[in-house]
N, C-alpha and C positions, 0 to 999 in steps of 0.2 A: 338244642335246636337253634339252628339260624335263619335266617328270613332273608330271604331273597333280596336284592333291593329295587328298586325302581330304575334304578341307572343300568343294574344288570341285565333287565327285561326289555331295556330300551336297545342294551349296545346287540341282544339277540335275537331283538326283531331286524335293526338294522343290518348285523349282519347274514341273518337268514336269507334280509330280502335282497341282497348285496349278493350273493349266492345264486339264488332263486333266477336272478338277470342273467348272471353270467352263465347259465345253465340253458338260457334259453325255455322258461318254464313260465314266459307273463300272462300264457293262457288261465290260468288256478286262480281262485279266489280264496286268498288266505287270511285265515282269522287267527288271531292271537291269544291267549287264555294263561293266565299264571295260575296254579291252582296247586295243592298239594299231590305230589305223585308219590307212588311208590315204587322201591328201587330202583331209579332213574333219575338225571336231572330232567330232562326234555324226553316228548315224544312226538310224534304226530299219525293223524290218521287222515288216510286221505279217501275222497268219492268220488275216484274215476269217471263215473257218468255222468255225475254232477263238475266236474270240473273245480273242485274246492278241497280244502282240509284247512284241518283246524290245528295248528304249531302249540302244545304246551309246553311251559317252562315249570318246573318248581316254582314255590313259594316258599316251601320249608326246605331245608338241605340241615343235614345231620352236622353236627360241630364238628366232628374227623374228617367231614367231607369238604367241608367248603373251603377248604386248603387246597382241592383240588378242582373244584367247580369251574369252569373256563364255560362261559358265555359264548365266546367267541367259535369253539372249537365245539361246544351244543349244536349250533346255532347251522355250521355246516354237517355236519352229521344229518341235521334233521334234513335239510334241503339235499342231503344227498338220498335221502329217503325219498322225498317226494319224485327227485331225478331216476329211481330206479322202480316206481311205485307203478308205470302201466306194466313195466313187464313184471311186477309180482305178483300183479292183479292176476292177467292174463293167464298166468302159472300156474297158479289156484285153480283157474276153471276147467271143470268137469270135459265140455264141450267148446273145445277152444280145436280150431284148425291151424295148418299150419301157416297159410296166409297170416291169421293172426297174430302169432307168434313171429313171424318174420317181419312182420310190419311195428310189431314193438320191439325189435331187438332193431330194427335199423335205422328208428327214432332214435335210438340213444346212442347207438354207434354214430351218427351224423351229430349229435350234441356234444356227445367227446372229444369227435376230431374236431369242433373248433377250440376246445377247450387245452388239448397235448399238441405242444411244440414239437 
């Protein structure tokens, strides 16, 4: 077992939230938590209604793994999560029109195009 370090949980907040900007995403209130996961370095869960999620990182990672652990490349994965997280929402729901569904898919198409050259 190896333990996360403290420098590692800093450079994947910073780059989360390095991420998070360029995504156009400053409305969310995000919380950071290092905590043991399972099967996973990072995850995150996000509350649409509330406007927040909570970004975890490991604290434990397996000795085969942490050869391959990248902070940096967690750290966007997760904020790609949060970038694609109203229209998963939306997905999910039962009773979703298609207003709604068009109104989350054009959030993110307008996020993108400032984001691809």
């Amino acid at each position: 077992m190896t333990i996360a370090t403290d420098a590692q949980f800093d450079i994947f907040k910073q780059e989360f939230e390095r991420w998070r900007m360029a995504f156009g995403l400053e409305g969310y209130n995000i919380y950071f938590v290092q905590a043991p996961l399972e099967g996973c370095y990072a995850d995150i869960a996000i509350h649409q209604d509330l406007m927040t999620a909570c970004v975890r990182m490991a604290n434990d990672i397996e000795e085969d793994d942490a050869k391959c652990f990248d902070p940096l490349k967690c750290a966007k994965h997760e904020a790609l999560h949060l970038l694609v997280g109203r229209l998963a929402e939306d997905a999910g729901e039962r009773h979703i029109t298609e207003v709604e569904i068009n109104a989350a898919t054009e959030e993110l198409v307008n996020k993108l195009l400032k984001l691809i050259s």
